[in-house]
Biopython code that builds the backbone (N, CA, C, O; Angstrom):
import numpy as np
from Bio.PDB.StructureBuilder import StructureBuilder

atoms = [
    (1, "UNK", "N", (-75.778, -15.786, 32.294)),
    (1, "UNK", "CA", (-76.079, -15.515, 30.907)),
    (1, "UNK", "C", (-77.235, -14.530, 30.830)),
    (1, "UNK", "O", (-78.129, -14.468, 31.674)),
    (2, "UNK", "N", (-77.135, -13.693, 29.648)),
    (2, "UNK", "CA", (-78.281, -12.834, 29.752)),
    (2, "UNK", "C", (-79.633, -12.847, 29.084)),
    (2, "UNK", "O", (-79.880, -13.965, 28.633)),
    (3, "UNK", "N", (-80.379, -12.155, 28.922)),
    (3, "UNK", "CA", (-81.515, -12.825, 28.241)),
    (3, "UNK", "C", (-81.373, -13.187, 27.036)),
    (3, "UNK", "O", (-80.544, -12.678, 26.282)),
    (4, "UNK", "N", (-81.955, -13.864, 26.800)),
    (4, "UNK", "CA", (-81.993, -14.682, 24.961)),
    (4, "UNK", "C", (-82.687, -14.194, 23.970)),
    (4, "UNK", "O", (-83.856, -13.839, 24.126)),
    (5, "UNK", "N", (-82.204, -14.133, 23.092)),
    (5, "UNK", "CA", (-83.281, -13.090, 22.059)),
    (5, "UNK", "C", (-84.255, -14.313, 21.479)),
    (5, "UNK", "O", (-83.645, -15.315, 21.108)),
    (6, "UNK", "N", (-85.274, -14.326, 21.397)),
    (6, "UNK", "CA", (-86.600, -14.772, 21.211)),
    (6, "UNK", "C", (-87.109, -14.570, 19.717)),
    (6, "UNK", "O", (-87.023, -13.388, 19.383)),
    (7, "UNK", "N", (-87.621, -15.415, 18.720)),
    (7, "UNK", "CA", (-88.336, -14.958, 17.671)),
    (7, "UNK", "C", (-90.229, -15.157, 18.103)),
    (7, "UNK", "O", (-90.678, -15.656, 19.135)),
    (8, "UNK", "N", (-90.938, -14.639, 17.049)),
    (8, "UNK", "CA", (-92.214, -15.199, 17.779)),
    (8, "UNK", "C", (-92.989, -16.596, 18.033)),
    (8, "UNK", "O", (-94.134, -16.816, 18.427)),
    (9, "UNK", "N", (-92.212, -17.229, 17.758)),
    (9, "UNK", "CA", (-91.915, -18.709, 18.027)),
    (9, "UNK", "C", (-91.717, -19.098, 19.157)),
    (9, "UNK", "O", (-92.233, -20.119, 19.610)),
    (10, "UNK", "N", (-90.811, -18.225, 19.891)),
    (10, "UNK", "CA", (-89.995, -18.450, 21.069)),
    (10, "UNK", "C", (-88.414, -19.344, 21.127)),
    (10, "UNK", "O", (-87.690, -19.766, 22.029)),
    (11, "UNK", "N", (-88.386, -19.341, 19.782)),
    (11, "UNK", "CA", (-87.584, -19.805, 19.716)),
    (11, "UNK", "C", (-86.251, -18.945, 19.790)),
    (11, "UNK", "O", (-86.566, -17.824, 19.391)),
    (12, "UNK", "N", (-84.857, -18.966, 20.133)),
    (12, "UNK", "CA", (-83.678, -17.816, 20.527)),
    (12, "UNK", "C", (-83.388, -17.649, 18.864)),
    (12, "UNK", "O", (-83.356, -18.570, 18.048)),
    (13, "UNK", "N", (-83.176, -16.146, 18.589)),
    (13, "UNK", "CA", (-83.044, -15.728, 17.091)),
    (13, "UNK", "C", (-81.530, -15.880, 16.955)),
    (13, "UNK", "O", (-80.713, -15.397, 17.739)),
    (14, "UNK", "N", (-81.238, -16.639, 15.824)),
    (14, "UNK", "CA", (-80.141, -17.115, 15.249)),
    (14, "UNK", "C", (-79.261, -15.423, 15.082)),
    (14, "UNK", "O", (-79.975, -14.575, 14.548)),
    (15, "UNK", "N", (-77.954, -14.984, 15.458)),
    (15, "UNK", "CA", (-76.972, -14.231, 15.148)),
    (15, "UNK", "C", (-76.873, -13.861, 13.534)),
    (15, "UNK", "O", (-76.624, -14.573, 12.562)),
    (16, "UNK", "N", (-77.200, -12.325, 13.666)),
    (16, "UNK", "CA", (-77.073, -12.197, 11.992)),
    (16, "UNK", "C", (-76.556, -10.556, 11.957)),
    (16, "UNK", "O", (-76.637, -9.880, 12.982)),
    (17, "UNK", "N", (-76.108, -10.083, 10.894)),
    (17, "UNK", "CA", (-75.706, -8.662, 10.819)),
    (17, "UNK", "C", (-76.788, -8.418, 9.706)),
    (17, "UNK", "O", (-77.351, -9.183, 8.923)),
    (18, "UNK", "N", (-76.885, -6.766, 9.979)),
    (18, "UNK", "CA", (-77.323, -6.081, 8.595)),
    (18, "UNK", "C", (-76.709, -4.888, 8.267)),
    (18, "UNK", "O", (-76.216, -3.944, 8.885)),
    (19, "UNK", "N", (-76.891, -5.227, 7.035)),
    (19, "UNK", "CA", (-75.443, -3.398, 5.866)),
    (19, "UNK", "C", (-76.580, -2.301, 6.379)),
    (19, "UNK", "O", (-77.811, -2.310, 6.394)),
    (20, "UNK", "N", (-75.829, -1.600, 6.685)),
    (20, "UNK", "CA", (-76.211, -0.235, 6.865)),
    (20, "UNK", "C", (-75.623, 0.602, 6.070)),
    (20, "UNK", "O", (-74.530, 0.698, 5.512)),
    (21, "UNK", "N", (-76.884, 1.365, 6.164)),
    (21, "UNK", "CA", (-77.053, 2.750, 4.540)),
    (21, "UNK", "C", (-76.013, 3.296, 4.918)),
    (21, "UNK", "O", (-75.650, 3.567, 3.774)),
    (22, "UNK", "N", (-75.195, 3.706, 5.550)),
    (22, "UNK", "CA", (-73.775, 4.592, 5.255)),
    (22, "UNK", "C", (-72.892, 3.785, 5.476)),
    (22, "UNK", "O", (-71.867, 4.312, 5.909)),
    (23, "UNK", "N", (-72.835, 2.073, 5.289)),
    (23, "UNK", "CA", (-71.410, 1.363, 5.331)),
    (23, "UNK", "C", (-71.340, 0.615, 6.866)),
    (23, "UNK", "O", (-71.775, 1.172, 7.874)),
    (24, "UNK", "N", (-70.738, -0.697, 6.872)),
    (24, "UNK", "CA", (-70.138, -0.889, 7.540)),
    (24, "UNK", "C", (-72.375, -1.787, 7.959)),
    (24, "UNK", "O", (-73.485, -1.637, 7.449)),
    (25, "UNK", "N", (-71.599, -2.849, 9.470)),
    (25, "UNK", "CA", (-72.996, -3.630, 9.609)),
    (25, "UNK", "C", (-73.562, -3.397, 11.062)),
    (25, "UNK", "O", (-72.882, -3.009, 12.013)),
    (26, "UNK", "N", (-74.373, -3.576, 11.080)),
    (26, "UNK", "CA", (-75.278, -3.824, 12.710)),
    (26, "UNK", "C", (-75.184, -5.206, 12.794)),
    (26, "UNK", "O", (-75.409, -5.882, 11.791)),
    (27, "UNK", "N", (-74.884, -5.717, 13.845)),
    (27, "UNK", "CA", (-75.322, -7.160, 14.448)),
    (27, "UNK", "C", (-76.355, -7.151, 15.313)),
    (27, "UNK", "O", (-76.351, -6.160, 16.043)),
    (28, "UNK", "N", (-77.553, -8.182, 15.546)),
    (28, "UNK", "CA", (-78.108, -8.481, 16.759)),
    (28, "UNK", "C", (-77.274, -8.622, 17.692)),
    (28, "UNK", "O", (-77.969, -8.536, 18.704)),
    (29, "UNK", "N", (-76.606, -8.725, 17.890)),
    (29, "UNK", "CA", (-75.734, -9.409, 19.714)),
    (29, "UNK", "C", (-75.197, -7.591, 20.138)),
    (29, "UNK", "O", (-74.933, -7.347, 21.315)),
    (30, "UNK", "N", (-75.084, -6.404, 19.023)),
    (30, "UNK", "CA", (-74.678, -5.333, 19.042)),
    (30, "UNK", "C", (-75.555, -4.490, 19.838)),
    (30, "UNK", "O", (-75.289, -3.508, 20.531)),
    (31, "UNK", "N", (-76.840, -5.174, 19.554)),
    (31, "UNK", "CA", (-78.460, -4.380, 20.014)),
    (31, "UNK", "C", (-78.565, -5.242, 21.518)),
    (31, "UNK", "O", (-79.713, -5.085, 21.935)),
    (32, "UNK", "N", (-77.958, -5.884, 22.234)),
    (32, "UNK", "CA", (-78.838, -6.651, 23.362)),
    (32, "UNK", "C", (-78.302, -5.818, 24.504)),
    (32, "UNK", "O", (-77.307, -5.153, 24.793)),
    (33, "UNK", "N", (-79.204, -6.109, 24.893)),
    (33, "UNK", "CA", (-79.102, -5.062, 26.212)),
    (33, "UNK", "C", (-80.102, -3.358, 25.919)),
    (33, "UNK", "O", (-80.713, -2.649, 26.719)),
    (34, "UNK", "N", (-79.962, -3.281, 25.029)),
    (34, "UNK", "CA", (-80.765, -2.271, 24.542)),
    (34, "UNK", "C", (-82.458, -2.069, 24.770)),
    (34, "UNK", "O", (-83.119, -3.078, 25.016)),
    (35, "UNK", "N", (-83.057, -0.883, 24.691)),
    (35, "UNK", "CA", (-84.735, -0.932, 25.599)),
    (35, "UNK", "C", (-84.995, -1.998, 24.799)),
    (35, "UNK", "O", (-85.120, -3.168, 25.160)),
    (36, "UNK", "N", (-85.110, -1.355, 23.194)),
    (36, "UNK", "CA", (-86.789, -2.438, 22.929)),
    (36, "UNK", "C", (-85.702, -2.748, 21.642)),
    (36, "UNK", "O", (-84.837, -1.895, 21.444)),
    (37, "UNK", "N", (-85.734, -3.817, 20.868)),
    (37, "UNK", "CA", (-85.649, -3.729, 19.503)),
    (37, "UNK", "C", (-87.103, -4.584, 18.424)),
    (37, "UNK", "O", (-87.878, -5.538, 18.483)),
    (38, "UNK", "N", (-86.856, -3.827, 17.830)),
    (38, "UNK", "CA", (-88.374, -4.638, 16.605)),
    (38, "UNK", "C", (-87.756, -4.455, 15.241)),
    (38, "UNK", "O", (-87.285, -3.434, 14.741)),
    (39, "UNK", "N", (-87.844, -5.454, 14.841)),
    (39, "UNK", "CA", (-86.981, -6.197, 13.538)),
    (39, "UNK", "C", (-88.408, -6.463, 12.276)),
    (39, "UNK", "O", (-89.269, -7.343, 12.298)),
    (40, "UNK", "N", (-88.257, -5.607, 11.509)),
    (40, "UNK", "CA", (-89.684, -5.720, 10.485)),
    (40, "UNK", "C", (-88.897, -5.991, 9.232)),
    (40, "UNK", "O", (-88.247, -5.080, 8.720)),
    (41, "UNK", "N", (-88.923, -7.223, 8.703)),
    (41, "UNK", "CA", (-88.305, -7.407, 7.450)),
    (41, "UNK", "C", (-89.509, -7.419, 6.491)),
    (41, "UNK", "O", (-90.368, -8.275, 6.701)),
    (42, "UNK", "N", (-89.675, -6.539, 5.429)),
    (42, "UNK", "CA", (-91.101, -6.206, 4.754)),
    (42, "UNK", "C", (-90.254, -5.513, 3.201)),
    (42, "UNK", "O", (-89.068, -5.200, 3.107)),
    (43, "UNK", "N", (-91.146, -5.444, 2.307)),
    (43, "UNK", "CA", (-90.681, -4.764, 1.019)),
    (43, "UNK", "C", (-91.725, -3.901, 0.456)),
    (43, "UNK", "O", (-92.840, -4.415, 0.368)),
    (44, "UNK", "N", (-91.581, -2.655, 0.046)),
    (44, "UNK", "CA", (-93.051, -1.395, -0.551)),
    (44, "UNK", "C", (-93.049, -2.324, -1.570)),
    (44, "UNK", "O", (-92.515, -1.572, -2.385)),
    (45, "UNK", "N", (-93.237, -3.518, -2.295)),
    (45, "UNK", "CA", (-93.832, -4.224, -2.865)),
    (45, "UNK", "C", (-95.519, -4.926, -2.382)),
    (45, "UNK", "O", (-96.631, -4.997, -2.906)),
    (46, "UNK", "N", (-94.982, -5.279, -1.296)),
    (46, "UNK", "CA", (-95.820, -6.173, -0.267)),
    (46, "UNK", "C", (-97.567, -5.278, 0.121)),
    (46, "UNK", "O", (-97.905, -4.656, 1.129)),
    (47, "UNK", "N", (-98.164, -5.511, -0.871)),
    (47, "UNK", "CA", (-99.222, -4.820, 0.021)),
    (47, "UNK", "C", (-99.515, -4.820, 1.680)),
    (47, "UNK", "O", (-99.621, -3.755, 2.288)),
    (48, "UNK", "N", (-99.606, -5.824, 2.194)),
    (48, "UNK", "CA", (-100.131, -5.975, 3.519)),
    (48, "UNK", "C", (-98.695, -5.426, 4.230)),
    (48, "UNK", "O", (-98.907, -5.254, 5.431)),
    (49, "UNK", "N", (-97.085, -5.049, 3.804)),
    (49, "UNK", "CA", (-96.333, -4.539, 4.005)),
    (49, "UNK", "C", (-96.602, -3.296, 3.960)),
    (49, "UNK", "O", (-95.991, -2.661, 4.819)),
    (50, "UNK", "N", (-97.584, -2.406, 2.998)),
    (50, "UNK", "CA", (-97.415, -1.363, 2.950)),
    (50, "UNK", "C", (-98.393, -0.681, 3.728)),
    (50, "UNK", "O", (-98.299, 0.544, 3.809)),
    (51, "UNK", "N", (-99.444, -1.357, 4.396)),
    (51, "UNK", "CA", (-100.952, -0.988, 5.511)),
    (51, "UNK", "C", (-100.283, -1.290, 6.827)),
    (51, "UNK", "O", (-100.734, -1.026, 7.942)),
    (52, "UNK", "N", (-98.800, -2.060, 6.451)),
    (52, "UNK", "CA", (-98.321, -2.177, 7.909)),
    (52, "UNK", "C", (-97.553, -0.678, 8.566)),
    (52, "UNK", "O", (-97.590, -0.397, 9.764)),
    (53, "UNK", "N", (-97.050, -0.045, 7.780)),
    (53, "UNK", "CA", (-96.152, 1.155, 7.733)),
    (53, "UNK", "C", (-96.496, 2.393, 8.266)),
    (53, "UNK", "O", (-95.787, 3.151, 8.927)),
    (54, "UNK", "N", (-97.705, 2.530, 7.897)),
    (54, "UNK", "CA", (-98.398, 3.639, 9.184)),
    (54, "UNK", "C", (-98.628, 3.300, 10.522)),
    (54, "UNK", "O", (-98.693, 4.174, 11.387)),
    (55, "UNK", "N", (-98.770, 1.995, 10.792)),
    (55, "UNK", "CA", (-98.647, 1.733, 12.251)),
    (55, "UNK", "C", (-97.596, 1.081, 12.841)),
    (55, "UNK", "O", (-97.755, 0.350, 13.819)),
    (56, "UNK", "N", (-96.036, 1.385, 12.083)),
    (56, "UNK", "CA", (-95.056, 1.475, 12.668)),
    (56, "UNK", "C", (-94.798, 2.921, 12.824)),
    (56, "UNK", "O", (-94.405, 3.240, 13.947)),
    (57, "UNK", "N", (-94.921, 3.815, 12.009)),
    (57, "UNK", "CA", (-94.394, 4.779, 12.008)),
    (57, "UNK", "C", (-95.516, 5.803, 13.472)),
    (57, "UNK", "O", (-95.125, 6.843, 14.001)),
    (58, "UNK", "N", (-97.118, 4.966, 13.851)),
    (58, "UNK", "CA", (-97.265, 5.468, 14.508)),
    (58, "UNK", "C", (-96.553, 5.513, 15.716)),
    (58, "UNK", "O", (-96.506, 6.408, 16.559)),
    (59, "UNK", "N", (-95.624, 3.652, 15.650)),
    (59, "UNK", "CA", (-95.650, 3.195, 17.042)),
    (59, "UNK", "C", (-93.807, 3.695, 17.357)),
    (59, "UNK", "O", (-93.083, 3.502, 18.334)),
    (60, "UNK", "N", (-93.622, 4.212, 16.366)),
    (60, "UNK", "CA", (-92.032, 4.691, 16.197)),
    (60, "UNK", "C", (-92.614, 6.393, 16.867)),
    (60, "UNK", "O", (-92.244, 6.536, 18.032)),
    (61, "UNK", "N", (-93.037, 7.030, 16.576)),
    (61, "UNK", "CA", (-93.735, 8.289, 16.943)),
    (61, "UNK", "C", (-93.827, 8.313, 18.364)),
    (61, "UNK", "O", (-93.442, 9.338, 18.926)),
    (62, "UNK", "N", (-94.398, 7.092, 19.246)),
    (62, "UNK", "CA", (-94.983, 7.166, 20.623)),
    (62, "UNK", "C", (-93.823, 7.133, 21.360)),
    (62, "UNK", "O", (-93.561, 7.811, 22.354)),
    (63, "UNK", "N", (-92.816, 5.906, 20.554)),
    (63, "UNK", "CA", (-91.283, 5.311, 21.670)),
    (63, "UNK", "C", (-90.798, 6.168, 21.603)),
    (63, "UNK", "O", (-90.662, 6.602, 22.748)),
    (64, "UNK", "N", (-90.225, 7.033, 20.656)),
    (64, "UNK", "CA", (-88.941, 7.591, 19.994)),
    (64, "UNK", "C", (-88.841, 8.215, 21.189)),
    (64, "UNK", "O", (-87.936, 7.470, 21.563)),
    (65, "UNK", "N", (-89.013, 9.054, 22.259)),
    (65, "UNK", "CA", (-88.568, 9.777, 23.013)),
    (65, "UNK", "C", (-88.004, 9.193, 24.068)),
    (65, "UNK", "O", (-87.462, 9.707, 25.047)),
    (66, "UNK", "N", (-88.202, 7.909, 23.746)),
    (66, "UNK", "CA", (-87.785, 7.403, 25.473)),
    (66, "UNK", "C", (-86.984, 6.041, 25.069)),
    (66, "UNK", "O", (-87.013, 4.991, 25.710)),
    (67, "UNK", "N", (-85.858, 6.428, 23.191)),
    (67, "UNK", "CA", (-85.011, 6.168, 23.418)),
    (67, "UNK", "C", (-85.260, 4.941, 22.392)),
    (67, "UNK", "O", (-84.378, 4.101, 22.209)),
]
sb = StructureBuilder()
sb.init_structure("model")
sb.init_model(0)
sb.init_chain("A")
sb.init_seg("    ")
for serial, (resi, resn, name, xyz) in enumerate(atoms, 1):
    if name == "N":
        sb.init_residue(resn, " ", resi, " ")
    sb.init_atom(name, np.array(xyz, "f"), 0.0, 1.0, " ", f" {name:<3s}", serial, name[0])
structure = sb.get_structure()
């Protein structure tokens, strides 16, 4: 069996899809095996959502090349 997807709990993250902007869904089980995945469920409502966003977009900036 292969590795288990983990929440920060440690607990294995329950199987779920999400709609994607041009149609049709992503699943987690679609992403495994894959380098890294990071799952940020947040809303530009959310203040402390929105001080979070520059330091994804820094940390999206550093990976992006390597995939």
């Amino acid at each position: 069996m292969g590795r288990l997807w983990r929440n920060s709990k440690g607990q294995p993250a329950p199987p779920f899809q999400l709609p994607l902007f041009g149609g049709g869904k992503l699943s987690l089980e679609a992403l495994r095996g894959k380098k890294a995945v990071l799952l940020n469920f947040c809303s530009e409502r959310c203040g402390g959502c929105r001080e979070e966003f520059p330091h994804l977009q820094r940390l999206y900036d550093k990976l992006k090349a390597k995939g």
